[in-house]
C-alpha positions as CSV (number, residue, x, y, z in Angstrom):
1,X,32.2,-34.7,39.6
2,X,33.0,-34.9,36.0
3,X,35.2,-38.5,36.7
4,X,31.8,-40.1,38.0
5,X,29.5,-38.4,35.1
6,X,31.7,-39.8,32.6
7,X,31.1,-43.2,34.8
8,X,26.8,-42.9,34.2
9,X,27.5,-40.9,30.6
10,X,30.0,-42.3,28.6
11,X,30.3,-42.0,24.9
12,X,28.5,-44.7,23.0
13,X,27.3,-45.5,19.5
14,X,24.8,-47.6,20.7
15,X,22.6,-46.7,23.6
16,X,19.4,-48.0,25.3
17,X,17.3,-46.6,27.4
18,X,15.6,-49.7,28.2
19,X,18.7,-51.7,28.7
20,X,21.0,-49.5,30.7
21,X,18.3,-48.7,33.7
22,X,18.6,-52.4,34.7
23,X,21.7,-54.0,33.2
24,X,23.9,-53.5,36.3
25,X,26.8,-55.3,38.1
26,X,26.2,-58.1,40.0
27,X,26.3,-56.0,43.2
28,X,23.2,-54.5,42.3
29,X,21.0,-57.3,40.7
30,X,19.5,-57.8,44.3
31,X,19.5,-54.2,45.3
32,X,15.9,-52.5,45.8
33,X,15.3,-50.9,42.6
34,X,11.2,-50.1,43.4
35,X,9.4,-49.5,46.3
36,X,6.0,-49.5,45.8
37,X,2.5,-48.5,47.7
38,X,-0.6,-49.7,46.1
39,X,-3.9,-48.0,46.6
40,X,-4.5,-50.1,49.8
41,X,-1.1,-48.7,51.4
42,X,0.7,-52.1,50.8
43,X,4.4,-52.2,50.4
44,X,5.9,-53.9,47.8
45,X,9.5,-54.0,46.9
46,X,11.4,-55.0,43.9
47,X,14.8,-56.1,43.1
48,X,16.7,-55.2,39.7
49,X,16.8,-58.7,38.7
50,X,13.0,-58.6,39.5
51,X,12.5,-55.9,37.3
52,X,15.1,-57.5,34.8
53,X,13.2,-60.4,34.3
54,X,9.5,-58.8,34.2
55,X,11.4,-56.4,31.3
56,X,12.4,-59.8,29.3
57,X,8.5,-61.9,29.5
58,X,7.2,-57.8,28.7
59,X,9.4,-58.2,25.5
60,X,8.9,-61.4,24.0
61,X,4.7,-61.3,24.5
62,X,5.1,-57.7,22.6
63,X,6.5,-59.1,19.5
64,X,4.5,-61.7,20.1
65,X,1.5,-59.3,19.4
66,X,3.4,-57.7,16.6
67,X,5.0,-54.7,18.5
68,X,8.2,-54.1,16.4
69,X,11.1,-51.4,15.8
70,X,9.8,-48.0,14.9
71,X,6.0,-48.3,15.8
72,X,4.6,-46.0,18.8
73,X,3.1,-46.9,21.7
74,X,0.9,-44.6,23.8
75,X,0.9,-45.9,27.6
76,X,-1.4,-44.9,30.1
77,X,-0.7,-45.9,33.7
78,X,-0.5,-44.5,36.8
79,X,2.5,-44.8,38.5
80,X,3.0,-48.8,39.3
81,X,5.5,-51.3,38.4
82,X,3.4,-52.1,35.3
83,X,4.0,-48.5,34.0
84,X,7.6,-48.6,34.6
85,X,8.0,-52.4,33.0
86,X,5.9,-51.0,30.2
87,X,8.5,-48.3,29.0
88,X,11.3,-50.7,29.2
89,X,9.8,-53.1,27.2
90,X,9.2,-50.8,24.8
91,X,12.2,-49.2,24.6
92,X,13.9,-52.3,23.8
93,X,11.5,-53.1,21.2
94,X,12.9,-49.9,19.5
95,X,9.6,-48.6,19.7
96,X,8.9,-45.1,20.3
97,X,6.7,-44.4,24.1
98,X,4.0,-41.8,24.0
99,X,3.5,-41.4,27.5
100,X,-0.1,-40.3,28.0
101,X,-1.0,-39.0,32.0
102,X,-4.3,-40.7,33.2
103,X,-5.3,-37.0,33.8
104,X,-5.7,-36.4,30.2
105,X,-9.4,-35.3,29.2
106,X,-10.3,-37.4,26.1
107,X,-10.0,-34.6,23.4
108,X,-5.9,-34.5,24.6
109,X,-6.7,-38.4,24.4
110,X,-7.6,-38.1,20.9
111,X,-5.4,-35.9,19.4
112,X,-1.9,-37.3,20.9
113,X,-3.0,-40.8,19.6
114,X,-4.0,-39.7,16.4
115,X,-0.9,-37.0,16.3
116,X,1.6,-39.7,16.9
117,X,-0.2,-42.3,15.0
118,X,0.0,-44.5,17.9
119,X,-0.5,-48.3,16.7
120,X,-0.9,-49.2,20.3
121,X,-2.0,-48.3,23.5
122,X,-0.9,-50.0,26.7
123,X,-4.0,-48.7,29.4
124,X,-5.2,-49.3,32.7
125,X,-7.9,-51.1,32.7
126,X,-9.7,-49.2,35.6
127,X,-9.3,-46.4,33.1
128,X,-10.2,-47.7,29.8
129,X,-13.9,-46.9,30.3
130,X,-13.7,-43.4,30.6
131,X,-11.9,-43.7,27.1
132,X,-14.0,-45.9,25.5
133,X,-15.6,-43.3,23.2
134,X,-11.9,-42.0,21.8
135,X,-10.4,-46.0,21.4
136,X,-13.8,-46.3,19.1
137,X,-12.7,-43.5,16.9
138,X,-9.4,-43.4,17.1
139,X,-7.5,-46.0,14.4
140,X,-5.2,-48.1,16.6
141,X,-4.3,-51.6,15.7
142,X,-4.3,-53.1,19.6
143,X,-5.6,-51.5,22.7
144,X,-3.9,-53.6,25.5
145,X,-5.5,-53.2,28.9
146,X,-3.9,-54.1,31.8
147,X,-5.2,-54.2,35.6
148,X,-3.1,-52.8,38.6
149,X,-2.3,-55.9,40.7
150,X,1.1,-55.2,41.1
151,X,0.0,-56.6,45.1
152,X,-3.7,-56.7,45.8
153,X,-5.9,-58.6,48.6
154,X,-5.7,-61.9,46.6
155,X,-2.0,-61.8,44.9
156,X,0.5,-60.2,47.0
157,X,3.3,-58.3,45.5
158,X,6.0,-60.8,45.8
159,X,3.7,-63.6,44.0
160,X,3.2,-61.7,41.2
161,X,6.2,-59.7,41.2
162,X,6.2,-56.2,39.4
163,X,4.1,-58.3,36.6
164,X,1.5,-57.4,38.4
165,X,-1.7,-57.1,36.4
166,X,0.3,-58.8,33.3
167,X,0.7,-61.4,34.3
168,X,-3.2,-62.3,33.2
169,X,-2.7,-61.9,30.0
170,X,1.0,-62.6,29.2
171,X,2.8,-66.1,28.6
172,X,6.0,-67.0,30.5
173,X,8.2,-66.8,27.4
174,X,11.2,-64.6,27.9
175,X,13.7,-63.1,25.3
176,X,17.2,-61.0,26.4
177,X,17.1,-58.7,23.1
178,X,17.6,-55.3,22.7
179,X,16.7,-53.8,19.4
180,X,20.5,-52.1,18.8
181,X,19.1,-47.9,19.2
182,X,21.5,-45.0,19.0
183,X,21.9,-42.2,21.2
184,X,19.7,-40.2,18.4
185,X,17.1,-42.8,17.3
186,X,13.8,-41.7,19.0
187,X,12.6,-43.0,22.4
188,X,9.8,-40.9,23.3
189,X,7.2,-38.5,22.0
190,X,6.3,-36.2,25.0
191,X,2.8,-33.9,24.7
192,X,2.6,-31.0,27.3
193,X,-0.8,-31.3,29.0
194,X,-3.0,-28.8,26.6
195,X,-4.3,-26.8,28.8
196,X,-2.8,-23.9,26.9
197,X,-4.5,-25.2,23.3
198,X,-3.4,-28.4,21.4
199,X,-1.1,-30.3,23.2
200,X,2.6,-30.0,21.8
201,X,4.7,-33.0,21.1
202,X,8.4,-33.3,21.0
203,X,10.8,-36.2,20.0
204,X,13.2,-37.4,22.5
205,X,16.2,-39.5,22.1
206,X,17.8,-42.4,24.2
207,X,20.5,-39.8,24.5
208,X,17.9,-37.5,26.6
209,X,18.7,-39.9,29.5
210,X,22.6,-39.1,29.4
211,X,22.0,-35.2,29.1
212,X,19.8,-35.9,32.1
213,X,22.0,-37.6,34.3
214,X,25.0,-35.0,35.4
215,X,21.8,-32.8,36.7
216,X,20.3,-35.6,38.7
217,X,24.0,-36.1,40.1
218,X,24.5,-32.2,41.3
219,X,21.0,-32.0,42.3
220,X,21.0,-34.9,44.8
221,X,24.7,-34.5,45.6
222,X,25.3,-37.6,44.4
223,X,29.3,-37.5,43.3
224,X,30.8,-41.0,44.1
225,X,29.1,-44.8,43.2
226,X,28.5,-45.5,46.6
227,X,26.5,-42.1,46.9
228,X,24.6,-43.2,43.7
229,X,23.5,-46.6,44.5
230,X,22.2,-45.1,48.1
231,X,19.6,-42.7,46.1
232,X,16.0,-43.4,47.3
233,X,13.8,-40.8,45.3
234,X,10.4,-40.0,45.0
235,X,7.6,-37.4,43.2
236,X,4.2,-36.3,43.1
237,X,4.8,-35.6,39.8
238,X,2.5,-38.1,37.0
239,X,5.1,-40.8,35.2
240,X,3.6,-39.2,31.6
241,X,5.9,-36.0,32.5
242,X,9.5,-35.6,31.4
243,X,10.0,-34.1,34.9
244,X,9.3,-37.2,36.5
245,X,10.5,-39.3,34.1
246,X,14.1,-37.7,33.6
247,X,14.7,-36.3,36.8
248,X,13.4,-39.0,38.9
249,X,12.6,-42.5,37.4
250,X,15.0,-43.4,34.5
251,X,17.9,-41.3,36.3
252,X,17.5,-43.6,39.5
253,X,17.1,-46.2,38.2
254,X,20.9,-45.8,35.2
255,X,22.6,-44.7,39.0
256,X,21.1,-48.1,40.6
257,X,19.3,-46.6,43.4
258,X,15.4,-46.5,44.1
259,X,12.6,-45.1,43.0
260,X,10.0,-45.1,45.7
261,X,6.1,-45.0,43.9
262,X,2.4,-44.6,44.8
263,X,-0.3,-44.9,42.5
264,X,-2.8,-42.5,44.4
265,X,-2.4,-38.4,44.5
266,X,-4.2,-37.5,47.5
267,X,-2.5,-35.1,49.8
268,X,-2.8,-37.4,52.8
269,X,-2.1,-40.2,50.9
270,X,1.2,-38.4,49.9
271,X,2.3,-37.9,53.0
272,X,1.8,-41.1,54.0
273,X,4.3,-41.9,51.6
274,X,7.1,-39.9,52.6
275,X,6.4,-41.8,55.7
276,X,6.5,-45.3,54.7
277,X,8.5,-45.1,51.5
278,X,11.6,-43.2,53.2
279,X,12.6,-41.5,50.3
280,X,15.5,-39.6,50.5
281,X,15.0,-36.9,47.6
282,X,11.4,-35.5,46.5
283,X,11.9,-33.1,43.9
284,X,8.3,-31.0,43.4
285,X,7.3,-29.3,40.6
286,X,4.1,-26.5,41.3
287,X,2.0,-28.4,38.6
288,X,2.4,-31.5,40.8
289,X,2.6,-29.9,44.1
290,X,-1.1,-27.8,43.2
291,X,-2.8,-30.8,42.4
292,X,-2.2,-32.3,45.8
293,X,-3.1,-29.5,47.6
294,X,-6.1,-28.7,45.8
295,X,-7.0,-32.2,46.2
């Protein structure tokens, strides 16, 4: 096991979370690195190069709008191919993520962008309403929203590709940088839920991805490439979580298998994805798992 963690977790002085998840081999540039079901129960998939190239127009329309190194950016998406191109934009801005659930009530709202002194927030727009009141108290620079329309009754999924609702408000200009990050320079800023009182954040470094990625290996039993690459894996769990984030998404997706996604949380509809998105491994978490059921 240790010969194929070394493979995934080698020692580097620089490393980015935002450029390893996608910067593969040629053998897996055209490999399935998203399956996705929208709220309609249509399944789109997406390649690595897909993803690769929605990362690089993500990048240059940030700095465009004067996203740069160091600055933090709150995101607030279900899980969609625009949440998951939004991190790795970000991340290769050199920005810091402050994932923010879309289950949030506004005062957790409130105090994790004003905490984190967010400069801007990347929202759904099907959610932005329900926020208004906190984004007009709340000093952040530029409140980007974005639509869902990853695939939709007018733009199907491989037209607008994982894009999706971007691609509205985005140019087609492209850039290949990666801001150079250490293993140590900050990624994320995760806030537990506050349900317990004022939501608790913690810094977390690119490196959280490599500490991850020997767990994800013994967990799935996934011990050789070939075993890595076949990974199809899917939760419940909200893309705002580290649970989901580190055990499921960013893990996948360094190993070049697939993350399979819905955007809805409905107990039938969860089933239904099981069902059409095959996935292989489902790790549930009781938080996650009570929500459905309750639902």
């Amino acid at each position: 096991m240790m010969r194929y963690t070394r493979i995934l977790c080698g020692i580097f002085l620089e490393y980015n979370i935002g450029s390893v998840t996608l910067r593969h081999d040629n053998q897996h540039t055209n490999q399935t690195a998203l399956v996705y079901l929208d709220e309609k129960g249509t399944v789109s998939e997406y390649t690595y190069t897909q993803l690769e190239d929605a990362v690089t127009t993500l990048v240059y329309n940030f700095e465009e709008r004067g996203i740069t190194e160091g600055d933090r950016v709150a995101i607030c998406f279900p899980p969609s191919p625009e949440l998951l191109i939004s991190y790795l934009a970000v991340f290769r801005l050199g920005a810091v993520c402050v994932p923010v659930s879309v289950l949030s009530e506004t005062d957790t709202l409130e105090y994790c962008l004003d905490h984190a002194a967010v400069s801007t927030l990347l929202i759904d727009s099907a959610i932005s309403d329900q926020f208004q009141q906190v984004l007009e108290i709340v000093d952040i620079e530029r409140v980007i929203s974005v639509p869902l329309r990853a695939s939709d009754d007018q733009t199907t999924g491989s037209e607008t590709g994982p894009l999706g609702g971007y691609r509205d408000i985005v140019s087609d200009g492209k850039t290949t940088r990666v801001v150079e990050t250490a293993p140590d320079d900050p990624a994320l800023i995760l806030y537990t839920s506050g349900s317990t009182g004022v939501p608790k954040g913690v810094v977390q470094g690119h490196q959280y991805l490599i500490g991850s990625l020997p767990g994800y290996q013994c967990w799935y039993e996934l011990f050789d490439p070939a075993e890595l690459a076949s990974a199809r894996v899917w939760t419940p769990a909200e893309w705002a979580w580290a649970g989901a984030l580190f055990d499921v998404v960013f893990p996948t997706l360094a190993a070049g298998g697939t993350i399979v996604a819905r955007t809805r949380r409905r107990l039938r509809p969860i089933f239904g994805t099981v069902a059409r998105g095959k996935p292989r491994d489902h790790p549930l978490f009781p938080s996650s798992d009570s929500a459905q059921t309750d639902s």
